[in-house]
C-alpha positions in Angstrom: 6.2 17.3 109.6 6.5 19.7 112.7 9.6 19.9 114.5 9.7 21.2 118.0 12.3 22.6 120.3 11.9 23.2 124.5 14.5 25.0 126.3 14.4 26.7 129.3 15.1 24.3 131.6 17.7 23.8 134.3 18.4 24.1 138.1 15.8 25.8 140.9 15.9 26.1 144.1 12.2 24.3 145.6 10.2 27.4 145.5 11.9 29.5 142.3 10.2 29.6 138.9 11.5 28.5 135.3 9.7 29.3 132.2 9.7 26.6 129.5 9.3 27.4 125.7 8.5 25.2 122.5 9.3 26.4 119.6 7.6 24.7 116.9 8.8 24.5 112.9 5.4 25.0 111.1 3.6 28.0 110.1 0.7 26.5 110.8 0.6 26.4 114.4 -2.4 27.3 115.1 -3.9 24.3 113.7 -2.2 22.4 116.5 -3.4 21.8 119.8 -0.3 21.0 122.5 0.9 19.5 125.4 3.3 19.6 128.0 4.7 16.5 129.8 7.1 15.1 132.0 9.2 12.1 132.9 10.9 11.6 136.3 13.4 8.7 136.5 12.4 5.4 136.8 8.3 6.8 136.0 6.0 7.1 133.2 5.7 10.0 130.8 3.1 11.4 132.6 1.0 14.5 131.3 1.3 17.9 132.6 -1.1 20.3 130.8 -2.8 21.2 127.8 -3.6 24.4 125.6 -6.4 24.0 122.9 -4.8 25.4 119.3 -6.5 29.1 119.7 -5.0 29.0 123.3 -8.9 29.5 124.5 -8.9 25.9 126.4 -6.7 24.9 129.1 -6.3 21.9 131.2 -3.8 20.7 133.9 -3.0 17.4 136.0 -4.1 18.0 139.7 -0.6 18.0 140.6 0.3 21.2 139.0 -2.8 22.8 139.1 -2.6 26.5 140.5 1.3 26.5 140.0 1.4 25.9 136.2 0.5 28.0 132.8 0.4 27.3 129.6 -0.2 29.3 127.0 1.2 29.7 123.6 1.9 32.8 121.2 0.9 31.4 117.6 2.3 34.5 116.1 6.0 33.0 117.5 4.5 29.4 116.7 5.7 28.7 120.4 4.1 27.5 123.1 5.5 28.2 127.3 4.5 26.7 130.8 5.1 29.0 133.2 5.8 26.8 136.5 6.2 28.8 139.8 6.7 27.2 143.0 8.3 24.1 142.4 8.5 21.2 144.4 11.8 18.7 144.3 8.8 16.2 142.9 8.2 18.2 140.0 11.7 17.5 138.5 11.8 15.8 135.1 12.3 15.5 132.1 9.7 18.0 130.0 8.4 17.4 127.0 6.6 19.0 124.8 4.1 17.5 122.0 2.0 18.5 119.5 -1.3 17.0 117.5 -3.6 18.1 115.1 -6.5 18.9 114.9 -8.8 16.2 115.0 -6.3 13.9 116.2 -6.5 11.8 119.2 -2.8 11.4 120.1 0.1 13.8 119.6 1.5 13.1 116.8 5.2 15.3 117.3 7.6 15.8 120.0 10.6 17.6 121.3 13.7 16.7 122.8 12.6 17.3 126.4 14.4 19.5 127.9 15.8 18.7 131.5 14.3 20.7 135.2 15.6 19.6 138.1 14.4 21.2 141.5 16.5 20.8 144.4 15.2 20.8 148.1 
């Protein structure tokens, strides 16, 4: 069972930066590929990026693409998207999720943890 945590969320201006973490429980996190995703009210979770478990892969949705990092420390078993000029459209509700390898779907989530980008 892997737990995660995300924090690092809050209130920015459009235009400012937050850094989001996700701390994960297991040891063995580098046998874990993850994602980041995000729900704005009334919406669908909808996915935001992805990091393959050696952090040598990366993938975004167009949406955030050129704005957005991931990338992940699997000596801190934690995992961060970096999001830098931010649109009130990008506020939500982000989630972070985890799956092993050779899964399809993610298997563990967080909490979310809340951004909200005012205009």
């Amino acid at each position: 069972q892997v737990q995660l945590v995300e924090s690092g969320g809050g209130l920015v201006q459009a235009g400012g930066s937050l850094r989001l973490s996700c701390a994960a429980s297991t040891r063995t996190f580098n046998n874990y590929y993850v994602g980041w995703f995000r729900q704005a009210p009334g919406k669908e979770r909808a996915f935001v990026a992805h990091i393959s478990s050696r952090g040598g892969s990366t993938n975004y949705a167009d949406s955030v693409k050129g704005r957005f990092t991931i990338s992940r420390d699997n000596a801190k078993n934690t995992a961060y998207l970096q999001m830098n000029s931010l649109k009130p459209e990008d506020t939500a509700v982000y989630y972070c999720a985890a799956r092993s390898i050779g899964k399809t779907k993610y298997g563990y989530w967080g909490q979310g943890t809340q951004v909200t980008v005012s205009s």
